[in-house]
Structure formats: C-alpha cells, structure tokens
Backbone atoms as SQL, in Angstrom:
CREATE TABLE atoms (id INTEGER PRIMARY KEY, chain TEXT, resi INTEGER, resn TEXT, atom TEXT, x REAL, y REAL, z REAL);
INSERT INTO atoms VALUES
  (1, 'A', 1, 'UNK', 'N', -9.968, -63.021, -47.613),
  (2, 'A', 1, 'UNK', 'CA', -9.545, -61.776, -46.983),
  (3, 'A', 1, 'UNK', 'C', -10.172, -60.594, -47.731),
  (4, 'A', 2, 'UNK', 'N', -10.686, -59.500, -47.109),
  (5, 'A', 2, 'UNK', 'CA', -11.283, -58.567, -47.547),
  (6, 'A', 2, 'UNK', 'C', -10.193, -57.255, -47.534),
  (7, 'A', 3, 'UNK', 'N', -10.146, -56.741, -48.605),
  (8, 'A', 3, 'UNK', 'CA', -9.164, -55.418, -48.605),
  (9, 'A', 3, 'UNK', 'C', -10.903, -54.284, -47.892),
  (10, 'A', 4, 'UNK', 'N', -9.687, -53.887, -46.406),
  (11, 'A', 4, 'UNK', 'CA', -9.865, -52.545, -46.130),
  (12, 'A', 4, 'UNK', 'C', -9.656, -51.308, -46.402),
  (13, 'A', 5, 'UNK', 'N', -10.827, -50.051, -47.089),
  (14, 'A', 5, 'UNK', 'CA', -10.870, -49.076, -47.622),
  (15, 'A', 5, 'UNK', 'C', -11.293, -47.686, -46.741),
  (16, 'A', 6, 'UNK', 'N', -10.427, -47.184, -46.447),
  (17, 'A', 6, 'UNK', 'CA', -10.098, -46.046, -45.705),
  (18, 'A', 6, 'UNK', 'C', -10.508, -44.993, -46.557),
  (19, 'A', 7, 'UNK', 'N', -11.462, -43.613, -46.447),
  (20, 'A', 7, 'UNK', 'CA', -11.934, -42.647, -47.126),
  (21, 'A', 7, 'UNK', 'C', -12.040, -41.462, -45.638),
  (22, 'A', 8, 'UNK', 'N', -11.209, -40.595, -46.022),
  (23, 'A', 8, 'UNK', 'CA', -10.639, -39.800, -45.192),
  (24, 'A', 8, 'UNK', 'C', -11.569, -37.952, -46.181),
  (25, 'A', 9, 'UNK', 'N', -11.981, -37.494, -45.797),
  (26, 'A', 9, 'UNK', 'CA', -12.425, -36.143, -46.250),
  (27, 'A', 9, 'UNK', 'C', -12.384, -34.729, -45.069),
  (28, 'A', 10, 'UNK', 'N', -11.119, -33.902, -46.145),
  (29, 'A', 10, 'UNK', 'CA', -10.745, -32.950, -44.527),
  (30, 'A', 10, 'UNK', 'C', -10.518, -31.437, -45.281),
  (31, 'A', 11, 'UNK', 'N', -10.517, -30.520, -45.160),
  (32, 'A', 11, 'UNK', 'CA', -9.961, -29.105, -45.641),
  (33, 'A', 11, 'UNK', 'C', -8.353, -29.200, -44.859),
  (34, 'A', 12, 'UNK', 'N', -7.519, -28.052, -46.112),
  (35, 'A', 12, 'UNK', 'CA', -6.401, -27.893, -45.726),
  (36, 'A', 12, 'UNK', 'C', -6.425, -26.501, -45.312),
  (37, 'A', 13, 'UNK', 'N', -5.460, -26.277, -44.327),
  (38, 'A', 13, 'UNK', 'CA', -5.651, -24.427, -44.009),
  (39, 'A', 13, 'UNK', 'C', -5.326, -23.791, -44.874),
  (40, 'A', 14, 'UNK', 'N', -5.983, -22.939, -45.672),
  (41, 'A', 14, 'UNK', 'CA', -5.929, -21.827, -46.862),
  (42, 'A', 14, 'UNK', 'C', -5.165, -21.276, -47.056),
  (43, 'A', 15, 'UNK', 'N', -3.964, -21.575, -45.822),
  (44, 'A', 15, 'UNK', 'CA', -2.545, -20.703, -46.642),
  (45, 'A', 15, 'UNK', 'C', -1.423, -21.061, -47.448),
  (46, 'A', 16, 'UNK', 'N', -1.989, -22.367, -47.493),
  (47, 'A', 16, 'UNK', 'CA', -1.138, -23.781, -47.887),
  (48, 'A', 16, 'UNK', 'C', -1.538, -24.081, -49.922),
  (49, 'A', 17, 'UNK', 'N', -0.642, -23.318, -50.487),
  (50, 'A', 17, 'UNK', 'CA', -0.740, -23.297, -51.767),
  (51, 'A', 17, 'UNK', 'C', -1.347, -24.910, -52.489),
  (52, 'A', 18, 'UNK', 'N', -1.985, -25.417, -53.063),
  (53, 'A', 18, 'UNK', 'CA', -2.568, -26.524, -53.384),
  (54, 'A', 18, 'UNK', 'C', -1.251, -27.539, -53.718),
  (55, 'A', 19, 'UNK', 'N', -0.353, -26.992, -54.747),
  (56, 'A', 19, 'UNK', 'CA', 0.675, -27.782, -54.584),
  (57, 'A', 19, 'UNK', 'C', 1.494, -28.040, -53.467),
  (58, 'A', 20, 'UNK', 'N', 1.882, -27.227, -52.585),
  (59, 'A', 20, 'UNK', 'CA', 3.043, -27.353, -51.317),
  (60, 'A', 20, 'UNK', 'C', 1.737, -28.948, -50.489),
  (61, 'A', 21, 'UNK', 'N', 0.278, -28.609, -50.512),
  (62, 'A', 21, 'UNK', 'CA', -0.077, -29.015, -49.500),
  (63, 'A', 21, 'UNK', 'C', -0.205, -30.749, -50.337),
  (64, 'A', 22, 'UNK', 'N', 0.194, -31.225, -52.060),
  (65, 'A', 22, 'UNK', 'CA', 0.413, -32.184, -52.647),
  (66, 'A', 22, 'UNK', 'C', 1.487, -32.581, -52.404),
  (67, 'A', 23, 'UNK', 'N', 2.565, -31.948, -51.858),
  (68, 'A', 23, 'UNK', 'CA', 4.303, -32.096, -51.881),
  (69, 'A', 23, 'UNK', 'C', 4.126, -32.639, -49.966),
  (70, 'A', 24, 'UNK', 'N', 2.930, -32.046, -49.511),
  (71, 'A', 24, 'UNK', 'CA', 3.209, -32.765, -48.285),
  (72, 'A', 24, 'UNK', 'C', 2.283, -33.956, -47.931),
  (73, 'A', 25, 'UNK', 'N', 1.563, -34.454, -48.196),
  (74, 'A', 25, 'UNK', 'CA', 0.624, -35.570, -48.684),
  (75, 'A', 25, 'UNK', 'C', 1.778, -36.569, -49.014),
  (76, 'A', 26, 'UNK', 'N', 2.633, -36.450, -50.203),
  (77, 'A', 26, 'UNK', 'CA', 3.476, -37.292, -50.782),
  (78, 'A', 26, 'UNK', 'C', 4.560, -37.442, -49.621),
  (79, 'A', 27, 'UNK', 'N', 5.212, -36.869, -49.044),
  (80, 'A', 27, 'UNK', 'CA', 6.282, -36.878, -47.878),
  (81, 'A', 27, 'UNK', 'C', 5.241, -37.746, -46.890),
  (82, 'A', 28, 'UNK', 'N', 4.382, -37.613, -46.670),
  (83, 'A', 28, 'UNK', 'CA', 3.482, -38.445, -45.358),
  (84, 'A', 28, 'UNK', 'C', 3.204, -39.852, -46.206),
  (85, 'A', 29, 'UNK', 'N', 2.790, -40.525, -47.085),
  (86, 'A', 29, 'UNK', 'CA', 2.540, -41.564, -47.625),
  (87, 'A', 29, 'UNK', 'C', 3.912, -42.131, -47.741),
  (88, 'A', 30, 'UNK', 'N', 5.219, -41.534, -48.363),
  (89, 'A', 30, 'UNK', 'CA', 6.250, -41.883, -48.751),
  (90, 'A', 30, 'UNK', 'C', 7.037, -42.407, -46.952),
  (91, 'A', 31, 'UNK', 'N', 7.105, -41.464, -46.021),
  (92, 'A', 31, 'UNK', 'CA', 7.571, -41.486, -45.139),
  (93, 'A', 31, 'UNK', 'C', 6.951, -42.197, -43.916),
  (94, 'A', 32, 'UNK', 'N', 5.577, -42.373, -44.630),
  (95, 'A', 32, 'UNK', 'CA', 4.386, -42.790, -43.177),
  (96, 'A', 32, 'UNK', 'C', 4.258, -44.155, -43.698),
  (97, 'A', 33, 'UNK', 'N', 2.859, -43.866, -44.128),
  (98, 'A', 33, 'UNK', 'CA', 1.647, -44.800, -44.302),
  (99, 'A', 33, 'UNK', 'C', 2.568, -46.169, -45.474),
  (100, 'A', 34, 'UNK', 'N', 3.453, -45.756, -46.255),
  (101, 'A', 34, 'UNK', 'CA', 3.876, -46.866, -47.289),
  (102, 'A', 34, 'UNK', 'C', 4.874, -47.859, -46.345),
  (103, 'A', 35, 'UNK', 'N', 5.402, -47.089, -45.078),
  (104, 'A', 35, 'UNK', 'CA', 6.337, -47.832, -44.384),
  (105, 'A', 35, 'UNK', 'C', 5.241, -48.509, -43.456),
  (106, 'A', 36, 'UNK', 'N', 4.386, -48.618, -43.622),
  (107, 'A', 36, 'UNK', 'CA', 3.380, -49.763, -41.756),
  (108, 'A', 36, 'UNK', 'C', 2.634, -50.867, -42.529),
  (109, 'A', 37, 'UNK', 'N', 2.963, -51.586, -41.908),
  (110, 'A', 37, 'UNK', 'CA', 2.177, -52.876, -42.303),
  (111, 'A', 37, 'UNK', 'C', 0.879, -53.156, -42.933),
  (112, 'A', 38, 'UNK', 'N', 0.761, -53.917, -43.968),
  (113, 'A', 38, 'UNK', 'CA', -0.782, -54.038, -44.307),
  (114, 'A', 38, 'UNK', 'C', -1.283, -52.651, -45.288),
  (115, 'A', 39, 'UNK', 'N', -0.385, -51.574, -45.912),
  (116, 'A', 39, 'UNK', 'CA', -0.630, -50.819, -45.991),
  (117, 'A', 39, 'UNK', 'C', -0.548, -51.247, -48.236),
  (118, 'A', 40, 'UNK', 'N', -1.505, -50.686, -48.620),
  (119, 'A', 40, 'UNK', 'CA', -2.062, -51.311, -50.239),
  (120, 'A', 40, 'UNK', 'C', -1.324, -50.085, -51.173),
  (121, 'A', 41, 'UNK', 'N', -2.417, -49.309, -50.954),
  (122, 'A', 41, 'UNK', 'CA', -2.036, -47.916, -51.861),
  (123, 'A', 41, 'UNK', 'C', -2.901, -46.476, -51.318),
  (124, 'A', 42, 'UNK', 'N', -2.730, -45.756, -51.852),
  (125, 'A', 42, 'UNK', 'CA', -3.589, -44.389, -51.689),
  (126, 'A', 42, 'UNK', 'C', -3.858, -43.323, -53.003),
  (127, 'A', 43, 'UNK', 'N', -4.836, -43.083, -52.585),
  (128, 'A', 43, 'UNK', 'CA', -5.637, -42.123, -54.267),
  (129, 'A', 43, 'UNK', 'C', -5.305, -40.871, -52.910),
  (130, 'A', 44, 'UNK', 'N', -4.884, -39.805, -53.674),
  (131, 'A', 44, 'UNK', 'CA', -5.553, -37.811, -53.023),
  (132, 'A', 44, 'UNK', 'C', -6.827, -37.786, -54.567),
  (133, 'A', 45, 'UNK', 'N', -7.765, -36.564, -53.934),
  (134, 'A', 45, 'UNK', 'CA', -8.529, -36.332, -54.498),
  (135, 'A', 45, 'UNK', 'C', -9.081, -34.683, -54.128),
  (136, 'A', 46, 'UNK', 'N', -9.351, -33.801, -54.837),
  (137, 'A', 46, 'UNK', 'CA', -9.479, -32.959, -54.148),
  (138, 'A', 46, 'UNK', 'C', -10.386, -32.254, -55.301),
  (139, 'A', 47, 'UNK', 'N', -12.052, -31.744, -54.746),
  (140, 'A', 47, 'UNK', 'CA', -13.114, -31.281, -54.572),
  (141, 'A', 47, 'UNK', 'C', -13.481, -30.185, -54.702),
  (142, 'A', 48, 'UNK', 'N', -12.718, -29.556, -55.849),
  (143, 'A', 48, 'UNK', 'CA', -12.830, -27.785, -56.658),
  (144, 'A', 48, 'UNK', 'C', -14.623, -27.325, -55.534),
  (145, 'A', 49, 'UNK', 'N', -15.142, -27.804, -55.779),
  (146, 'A', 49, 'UNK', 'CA', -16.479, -26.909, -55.809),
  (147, 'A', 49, 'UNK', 'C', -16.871, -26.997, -53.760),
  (148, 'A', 50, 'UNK', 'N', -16.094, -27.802, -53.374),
  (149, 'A', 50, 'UNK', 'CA', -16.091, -27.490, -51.817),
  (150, 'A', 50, 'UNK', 'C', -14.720, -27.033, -51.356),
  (151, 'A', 51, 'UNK', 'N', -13.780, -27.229, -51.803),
  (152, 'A', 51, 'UNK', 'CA', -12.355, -26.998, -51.571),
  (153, 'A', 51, 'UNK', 'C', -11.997, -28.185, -50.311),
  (154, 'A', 52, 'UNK', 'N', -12.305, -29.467, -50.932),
  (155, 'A', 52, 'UNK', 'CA', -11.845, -30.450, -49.822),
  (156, 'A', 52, 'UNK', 'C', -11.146, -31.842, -50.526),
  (157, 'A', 53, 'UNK', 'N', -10.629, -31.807, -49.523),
  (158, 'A', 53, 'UNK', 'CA', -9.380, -32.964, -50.453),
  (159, 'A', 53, 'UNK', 'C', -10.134, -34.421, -49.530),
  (160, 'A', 54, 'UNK', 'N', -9.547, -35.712, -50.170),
  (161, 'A', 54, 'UNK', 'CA', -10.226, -37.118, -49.847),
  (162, 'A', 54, 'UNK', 'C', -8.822, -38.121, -49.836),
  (163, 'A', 55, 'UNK', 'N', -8.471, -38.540, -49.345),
  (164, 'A', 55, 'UNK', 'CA', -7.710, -39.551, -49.383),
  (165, 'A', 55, 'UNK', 'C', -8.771, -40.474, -49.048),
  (166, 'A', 56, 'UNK', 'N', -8.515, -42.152, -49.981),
  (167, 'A', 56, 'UNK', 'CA', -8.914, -43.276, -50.195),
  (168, 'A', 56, 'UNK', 'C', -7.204, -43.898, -50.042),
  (169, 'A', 57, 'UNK', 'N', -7.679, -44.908, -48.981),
  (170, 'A', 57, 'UNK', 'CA', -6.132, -45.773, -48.944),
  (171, 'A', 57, 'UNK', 'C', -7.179, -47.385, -48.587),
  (172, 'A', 58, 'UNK', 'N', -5.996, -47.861, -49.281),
  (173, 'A', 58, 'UNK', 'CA', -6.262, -49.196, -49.106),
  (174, 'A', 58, 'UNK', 'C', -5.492, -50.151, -48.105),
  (175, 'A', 59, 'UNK', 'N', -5.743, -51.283, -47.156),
  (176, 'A', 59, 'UNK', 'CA', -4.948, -51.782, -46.485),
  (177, 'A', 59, 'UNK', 'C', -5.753, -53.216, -46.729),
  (178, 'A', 60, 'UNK', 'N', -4.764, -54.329, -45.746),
  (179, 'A', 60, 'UNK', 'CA', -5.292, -55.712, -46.282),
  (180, 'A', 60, 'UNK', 'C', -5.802, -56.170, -45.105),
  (181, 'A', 61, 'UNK', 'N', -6.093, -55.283, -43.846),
  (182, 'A', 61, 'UNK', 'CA', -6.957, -55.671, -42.863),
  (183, 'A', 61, 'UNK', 'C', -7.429, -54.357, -41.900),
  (184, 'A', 62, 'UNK', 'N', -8.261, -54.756, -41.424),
  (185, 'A', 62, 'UNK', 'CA', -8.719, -53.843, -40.276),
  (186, 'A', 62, 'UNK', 'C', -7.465, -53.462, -39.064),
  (187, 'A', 63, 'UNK', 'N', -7.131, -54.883, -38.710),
  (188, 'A', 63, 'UNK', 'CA', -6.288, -54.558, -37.692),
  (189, 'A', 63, 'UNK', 'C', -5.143, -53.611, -37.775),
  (190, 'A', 64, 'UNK', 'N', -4.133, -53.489, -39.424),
  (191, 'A', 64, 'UNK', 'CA', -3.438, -53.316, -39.861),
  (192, 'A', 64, 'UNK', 'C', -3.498, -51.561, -40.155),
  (193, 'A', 65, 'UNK', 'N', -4.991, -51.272, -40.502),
  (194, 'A', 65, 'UNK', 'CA', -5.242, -49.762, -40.722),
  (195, 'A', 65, 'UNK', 'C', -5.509, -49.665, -39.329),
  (196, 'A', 66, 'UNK', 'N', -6.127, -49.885, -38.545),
  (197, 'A', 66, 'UNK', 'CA', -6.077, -49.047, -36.840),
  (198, 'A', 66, 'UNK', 'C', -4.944, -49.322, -36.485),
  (199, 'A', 67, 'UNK', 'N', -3.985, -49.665, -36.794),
  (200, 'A', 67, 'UNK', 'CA', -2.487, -49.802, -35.855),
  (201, 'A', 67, 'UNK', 'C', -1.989, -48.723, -36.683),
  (202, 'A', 68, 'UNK', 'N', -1.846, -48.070, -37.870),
  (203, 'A', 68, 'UNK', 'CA', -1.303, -47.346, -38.501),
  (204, 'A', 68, 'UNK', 'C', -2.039, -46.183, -38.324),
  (205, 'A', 69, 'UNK', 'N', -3.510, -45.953, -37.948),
  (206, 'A', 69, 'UNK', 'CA', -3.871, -44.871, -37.836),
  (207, 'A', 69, 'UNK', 'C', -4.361, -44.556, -35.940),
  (208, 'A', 70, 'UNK', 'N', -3.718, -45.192, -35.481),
  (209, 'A', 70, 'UNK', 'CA', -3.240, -45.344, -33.205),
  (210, 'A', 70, 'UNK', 'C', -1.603, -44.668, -33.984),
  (211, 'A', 71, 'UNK', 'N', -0.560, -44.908, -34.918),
  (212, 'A', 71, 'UNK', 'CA', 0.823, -44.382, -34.691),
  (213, 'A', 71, 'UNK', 'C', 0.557, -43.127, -35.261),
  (214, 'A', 72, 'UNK', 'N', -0.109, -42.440, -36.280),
  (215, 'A', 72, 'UNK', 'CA', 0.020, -41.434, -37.016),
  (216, 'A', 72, 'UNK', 'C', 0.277, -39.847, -36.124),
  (217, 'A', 73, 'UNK', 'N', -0.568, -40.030, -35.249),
  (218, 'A', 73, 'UNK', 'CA', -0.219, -38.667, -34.433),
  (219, 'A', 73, 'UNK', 'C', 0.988, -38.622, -33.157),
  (220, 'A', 74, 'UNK', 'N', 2.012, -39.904, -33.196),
  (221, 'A', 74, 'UNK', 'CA', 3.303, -40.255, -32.728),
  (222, 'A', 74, 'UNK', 'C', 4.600, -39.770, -33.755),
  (223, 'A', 75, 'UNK', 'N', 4.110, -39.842, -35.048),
  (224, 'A', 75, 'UNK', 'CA', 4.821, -39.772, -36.505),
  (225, 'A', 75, 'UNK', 'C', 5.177, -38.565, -36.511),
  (226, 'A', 76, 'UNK', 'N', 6.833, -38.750, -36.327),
  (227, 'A', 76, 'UNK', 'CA', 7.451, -37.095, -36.702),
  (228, 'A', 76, 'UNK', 'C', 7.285, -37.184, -38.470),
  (229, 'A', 77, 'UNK', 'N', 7.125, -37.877, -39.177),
  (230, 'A', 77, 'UNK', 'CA', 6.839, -38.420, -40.636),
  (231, 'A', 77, 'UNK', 'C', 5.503, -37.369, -40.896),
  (232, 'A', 78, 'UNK', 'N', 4.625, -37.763, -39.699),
  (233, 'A', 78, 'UNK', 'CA', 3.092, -37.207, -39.777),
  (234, 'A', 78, 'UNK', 'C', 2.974, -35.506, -39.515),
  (235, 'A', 79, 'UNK', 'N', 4.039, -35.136, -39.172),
  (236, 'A', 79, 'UNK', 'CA', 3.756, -33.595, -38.537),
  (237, 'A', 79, 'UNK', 'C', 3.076, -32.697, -39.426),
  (238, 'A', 80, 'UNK', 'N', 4.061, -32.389, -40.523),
  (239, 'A', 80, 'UNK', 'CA', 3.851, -31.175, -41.396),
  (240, 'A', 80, 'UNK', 'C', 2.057, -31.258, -42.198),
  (241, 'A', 81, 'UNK', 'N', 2.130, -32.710, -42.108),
  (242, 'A', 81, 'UNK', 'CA', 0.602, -33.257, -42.735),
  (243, 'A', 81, 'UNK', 'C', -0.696, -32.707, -41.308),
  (244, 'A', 82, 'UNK', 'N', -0.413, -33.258, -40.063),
  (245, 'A', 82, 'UNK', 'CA', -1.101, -32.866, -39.368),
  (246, 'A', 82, 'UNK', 'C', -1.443, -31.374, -38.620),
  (247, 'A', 83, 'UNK', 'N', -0.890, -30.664, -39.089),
  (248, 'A', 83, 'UNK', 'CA', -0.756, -29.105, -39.171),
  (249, 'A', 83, 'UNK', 'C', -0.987, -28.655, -40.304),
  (250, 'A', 84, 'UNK', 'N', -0.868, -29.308, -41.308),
  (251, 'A', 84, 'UNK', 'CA', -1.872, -28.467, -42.816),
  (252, 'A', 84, 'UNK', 'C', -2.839, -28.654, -42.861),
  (253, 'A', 85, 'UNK', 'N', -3.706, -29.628, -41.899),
  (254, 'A', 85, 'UNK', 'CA', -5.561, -29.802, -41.614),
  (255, 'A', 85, 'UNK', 'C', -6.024, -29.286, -40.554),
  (256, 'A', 86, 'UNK', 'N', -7.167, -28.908, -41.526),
  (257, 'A', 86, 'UNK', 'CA', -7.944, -28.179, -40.169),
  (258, 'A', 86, 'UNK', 'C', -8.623, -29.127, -39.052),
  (259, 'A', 87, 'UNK', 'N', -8.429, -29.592, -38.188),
  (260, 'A', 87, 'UNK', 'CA', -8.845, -31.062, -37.317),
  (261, 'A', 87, 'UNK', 'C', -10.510, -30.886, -37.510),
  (262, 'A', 88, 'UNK', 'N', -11.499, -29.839, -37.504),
  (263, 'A', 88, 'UNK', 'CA', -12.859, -29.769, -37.358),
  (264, 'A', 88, 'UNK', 'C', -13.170, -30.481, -38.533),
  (265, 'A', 89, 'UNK', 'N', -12.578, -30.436, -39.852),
  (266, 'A', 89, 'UNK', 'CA', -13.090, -30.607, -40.876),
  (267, 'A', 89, 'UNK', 'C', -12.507, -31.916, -41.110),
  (268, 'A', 90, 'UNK', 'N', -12.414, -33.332, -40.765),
  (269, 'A', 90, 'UNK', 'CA', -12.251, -34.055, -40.769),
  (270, 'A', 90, 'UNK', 'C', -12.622, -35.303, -40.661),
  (271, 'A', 91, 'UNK', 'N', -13.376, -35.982, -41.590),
  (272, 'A', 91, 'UNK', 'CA', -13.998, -37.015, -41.764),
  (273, 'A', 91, 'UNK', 'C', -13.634, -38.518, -42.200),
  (274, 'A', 92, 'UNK', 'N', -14.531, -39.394, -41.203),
  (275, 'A', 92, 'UNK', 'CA', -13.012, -40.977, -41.734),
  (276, 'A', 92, 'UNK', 'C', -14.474, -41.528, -42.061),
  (277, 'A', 93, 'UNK', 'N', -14.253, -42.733, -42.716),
  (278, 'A', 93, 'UNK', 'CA', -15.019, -43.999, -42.651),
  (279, 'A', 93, 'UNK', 'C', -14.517, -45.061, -43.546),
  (280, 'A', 94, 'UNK', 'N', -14.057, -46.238, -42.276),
  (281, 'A', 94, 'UNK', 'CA', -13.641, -47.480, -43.216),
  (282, 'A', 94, 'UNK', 'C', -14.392, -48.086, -43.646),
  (283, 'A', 95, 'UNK', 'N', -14.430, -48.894, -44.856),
  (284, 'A', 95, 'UNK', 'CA', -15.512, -49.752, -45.077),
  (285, 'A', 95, 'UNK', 'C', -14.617, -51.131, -45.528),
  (286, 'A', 96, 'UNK', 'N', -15.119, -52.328, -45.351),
  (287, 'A', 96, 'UNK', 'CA', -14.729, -53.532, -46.305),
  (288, 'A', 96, 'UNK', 'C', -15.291, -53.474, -47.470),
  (289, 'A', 97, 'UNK', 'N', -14.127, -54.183, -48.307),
  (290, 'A', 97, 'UNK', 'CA', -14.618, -54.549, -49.845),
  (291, 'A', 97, 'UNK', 'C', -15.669, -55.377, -50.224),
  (292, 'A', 98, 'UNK', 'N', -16.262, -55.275, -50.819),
  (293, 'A', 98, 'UNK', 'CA', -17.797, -56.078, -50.763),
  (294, 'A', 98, 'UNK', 'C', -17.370, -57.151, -51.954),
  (295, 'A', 99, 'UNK', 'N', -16.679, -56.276, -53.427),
  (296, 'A', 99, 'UNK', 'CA', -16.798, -56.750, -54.851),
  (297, 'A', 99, 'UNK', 'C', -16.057, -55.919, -55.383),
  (298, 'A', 100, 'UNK', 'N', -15.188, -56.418, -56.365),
  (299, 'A', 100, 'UNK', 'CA', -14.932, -56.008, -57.437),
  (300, 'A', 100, 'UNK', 'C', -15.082, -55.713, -58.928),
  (301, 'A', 101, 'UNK', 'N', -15.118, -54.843, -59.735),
  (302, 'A', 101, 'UNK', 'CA', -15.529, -55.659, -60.815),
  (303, 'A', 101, 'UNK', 'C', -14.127, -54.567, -61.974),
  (304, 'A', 102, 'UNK', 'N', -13.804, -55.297, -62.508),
  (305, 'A', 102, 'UNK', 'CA', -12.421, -55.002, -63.612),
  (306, 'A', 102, 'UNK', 'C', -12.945, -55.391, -65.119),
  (307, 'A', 103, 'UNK', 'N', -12.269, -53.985, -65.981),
  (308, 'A', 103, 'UNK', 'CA', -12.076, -53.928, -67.028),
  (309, 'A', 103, 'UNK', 'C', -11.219, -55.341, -67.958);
C-alpha cells in the first residue's frame, strides 16, 4: 500500500491575522479532515517571502483522500476555513509515495 500525499498551496485573505487564520486550520483538521477515513496526518507551512501557506496531508489511499476532499465543501466543520482562502490562489497535487528514507 502506498501512503497518499496531498500538497495543497493557497493565500489566505489579508485580513485574517496569521494566527486567527492557524486557530482556523486547527478547528478544520480537528473537526474535518482527522474525523474521515484513511486520513494519516497534516504539516501547515507557510511561505514568509510569498505570503502562502501549504498544507501537506497524508492519507492511506487515493480513494480515501477524494472522498474526503468530494465532502469538504458540504462541511459546516469546513466553512470558516473555506472563506479564509482566496479560491484563485489555490493549488492541489496528489502524489504517491515512491520511498522513504528515516533517520
């Protein structure tokens, strides 16, 4: 089985203090994405010199991340998250795990 890796890159609307828009990230993972099936973990990451944040999430199949990301814009869980992005600036690409390699 190959772990599926989700890399999400989006701007938040600029009125959204960097922390409030970390406090709502955490309410959407906590309330969303940790409750659906197949669902691993998630890194935020966020990009001082473009002002763009990255979520990397992990899931344990393909099928498992497109069923969770077909419910997300159904998710009263998802709201406050999907109104702090700007939709233009929004970039996905899954990839499978190829290799690992550990410390």
């Amino acid at each position: 089985m190959s772990i599926i890796t989700e890399i999400v890159t989006f701007k938040s609307s600029g009125e959204i203090p960097k922390e409030d828009f970390i406090s709502i990230v955490d309410e959407l993972e906590k309330r969303f994405h940790s409750q659906q099936p197949g669902f691993i973990d998630t890194e935020l990451l966020f990009d001082e010199n473009v002002e763009e944040w990255i979520i990397l999430q992990h899931w344990d199949s393909r099928d498992n991340q497109k069923s969770a990301s077909a419910k997300i814009f159904k998710s009263e869980a998802a709201e406050r998250f999907i109104r702090a992005v700007i939709p233009a600036s929004v970039k996905m690409r899954i990839l499978p795990q190829i290799m690992v390699w550990e410390r």
